[in-house]
C-alpha positions in Angstrom: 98.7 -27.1 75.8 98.4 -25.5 78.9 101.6 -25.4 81.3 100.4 -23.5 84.2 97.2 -25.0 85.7 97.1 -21.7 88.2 95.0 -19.1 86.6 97.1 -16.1 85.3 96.6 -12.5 86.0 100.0 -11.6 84.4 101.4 -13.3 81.2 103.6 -13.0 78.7 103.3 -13.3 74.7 106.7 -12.4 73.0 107.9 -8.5 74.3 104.4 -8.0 75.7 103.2 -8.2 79.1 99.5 -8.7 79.7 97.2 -8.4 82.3 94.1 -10.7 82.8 91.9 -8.9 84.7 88.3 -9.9 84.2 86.4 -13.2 82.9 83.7 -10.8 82.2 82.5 -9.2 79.1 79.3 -7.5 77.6 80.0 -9.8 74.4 79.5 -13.3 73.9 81.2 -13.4 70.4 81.1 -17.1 68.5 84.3 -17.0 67.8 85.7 -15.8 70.8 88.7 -18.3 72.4 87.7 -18.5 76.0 84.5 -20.5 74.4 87.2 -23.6 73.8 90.3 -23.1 75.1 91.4 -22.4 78.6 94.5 -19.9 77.8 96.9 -19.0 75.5 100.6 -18.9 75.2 100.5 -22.3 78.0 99.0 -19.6 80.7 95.8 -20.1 81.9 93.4 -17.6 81.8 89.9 -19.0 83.5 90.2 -17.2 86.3 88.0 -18.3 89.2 88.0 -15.1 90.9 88.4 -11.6 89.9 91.8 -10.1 91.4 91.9 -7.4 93.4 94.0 -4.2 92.7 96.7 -5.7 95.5 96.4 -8.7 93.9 97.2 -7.4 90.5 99.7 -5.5 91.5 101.6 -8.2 93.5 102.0 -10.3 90.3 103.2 -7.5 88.4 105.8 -6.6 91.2 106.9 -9.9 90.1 107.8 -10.0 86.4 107.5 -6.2 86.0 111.2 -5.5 86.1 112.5 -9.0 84.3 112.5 -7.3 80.6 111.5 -4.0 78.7 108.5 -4.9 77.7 107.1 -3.0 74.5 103.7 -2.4 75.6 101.8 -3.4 78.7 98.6 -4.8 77.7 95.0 -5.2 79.3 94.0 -7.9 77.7 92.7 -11.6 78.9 89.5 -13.4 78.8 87.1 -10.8 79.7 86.6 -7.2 78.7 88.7 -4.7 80.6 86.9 -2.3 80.7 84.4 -3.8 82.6 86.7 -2.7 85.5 87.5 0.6 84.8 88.3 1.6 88.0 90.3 -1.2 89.1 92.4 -0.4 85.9 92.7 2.9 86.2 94.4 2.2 89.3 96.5 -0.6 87.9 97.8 2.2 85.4 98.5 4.5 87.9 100.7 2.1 90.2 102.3 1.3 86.1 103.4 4.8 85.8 104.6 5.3 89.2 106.5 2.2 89.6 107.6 1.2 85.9 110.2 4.2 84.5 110.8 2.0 81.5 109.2 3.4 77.8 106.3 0.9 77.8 102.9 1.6 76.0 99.8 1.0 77.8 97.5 -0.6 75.9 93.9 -1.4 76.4 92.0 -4.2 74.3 88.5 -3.9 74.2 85.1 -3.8 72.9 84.8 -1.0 72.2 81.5 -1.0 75.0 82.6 0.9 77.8 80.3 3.8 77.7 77.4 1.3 78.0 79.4 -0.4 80.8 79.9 2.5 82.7 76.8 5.0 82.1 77.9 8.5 83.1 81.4 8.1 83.3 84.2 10.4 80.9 86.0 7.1 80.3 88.7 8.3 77.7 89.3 11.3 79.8 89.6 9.2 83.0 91.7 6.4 80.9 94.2 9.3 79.5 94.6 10.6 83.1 95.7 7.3 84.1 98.2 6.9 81.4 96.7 5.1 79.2 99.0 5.5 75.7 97.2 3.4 73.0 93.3 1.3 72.4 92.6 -1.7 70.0 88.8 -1.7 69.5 87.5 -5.1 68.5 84.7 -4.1 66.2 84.4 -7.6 64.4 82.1 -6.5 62.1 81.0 -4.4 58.8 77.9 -3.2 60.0 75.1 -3.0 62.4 73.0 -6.5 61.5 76.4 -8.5 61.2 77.5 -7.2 64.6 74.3 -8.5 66.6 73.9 -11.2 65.3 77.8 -12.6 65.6 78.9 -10.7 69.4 75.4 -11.6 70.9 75.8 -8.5 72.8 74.2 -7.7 76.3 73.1 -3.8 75.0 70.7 -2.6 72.4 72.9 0.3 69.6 76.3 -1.4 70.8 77.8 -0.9 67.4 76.8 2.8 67.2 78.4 3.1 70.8 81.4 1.6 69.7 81.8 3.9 66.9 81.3 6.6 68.8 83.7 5.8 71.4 86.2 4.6 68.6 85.7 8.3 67.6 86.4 9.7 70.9 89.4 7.4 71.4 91.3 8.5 68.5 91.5 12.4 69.7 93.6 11.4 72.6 95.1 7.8 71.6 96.5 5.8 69.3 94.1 3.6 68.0 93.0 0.8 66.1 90.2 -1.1 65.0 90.8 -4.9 64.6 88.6 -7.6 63.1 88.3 -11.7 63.4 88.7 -12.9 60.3 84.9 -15.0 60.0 82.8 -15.9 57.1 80.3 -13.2 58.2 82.6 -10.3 58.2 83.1 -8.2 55.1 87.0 -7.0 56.3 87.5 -4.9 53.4 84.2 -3.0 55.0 85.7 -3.0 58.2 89.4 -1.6 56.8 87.3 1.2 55.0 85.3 2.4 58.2 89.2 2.5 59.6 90.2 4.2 57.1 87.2 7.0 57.1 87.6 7.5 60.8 91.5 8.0 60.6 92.7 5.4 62.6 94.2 1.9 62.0 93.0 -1.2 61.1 94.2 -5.3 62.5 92.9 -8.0 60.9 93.1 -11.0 63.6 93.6 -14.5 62.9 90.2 -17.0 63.4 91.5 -19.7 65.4 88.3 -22.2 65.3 87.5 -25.3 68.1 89.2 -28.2 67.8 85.4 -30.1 68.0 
């Protein structure tokens, strides 16, 4: 149950702080939450505008301070990444303003060289001060991929791979997976494990309808 009917920017799960920054994403995955639920954690997370940087940055000024947080985490009902620059920024004003040892962490699709054609996104993101990525591949191969993120770009899951790739050379990194029907995870663990970085299973939570 929702406990704050204001949409969230900033929340908090456990020693994380998390930034909702975006409704928007290149994905419109089954199983995704923000299909049938309006939050998580009793924040709400429907935002009904996209946030500026000031904006942002004024609800972090906030809550910021009110724990050592383990990581600080871009990650809400929309893809991050879809905003690069308005993140980037966001990490900056982090690392200027926060002297505490928290990770920044970006959740995402794993998309964002299809988002943002002609940008050096990792390079940009590791200027920035970006410390670790979670890459939601959600799926074992090619076919299962299409057919379960109903994606918005042709090759997604050979982008993602390759950006996975890319990632790992100057992050810590992860895949994760949903555990669904479709999905072979013991697939998805394995192309972890070939590429030399993590793997995350994540818990299916299904509607309620």
């Amino acid at each position: 149950m929702l406990t704050r009917k204001t949409p969230s920017i900033v929340y908090w799960l456990g020693s994380n702080l998390y930034l909702n920054i975006t409704n928007r994403c290149s994905n419109n995955c089954y199983f995704c939450i923000r299909i049938f639920k309006n939050g998580v954690g009793g924040f709400n997370l429907k935002l009904a505008k996209e946030p500026s940087i000031n904006e942002i940055v004024s609800e972090l000024q906030d809550v910021i301070n009110l724990k050592n947080w383990s990581e600080i985490v871009f990650c809400g009902f929309g893809e991050p990444l879809e905003r690069l620059d308005c993140l980037l920024e966001v990490c900056k004003w982090i690392r200027h303003y926060y002297c505490k040892p928290a990770a920044i962490r970006i959740d995402t699709n794993g998309q964002a060289y299809l988002i943002n054609k002609g940008r050096e996104v990792i390079r940009e993101l590791k200027e920035a001060g970006v410390d670790k990525i979670s890459v939601s591949l959600n799926a074992h191969d090619k076919e299962t991929y299409n057919q379960i993120c109903k994606l918005a770009f042709q090759d997604a899951f050979e982008s993602v791979l390759g950006f996975v790739e890319k990632a790992r050379e100057n992050f810590e990194t992860e895949i994760t997976a949903v555990a669904i029907p479709e999905v072979d995870i013991s697939m998805v663990e394995e192309i972890a494990r070939k590429m030399g970085v993590k793997f995350r299973l994540r818990e299916y939570i299904p509607c309620s309808w």
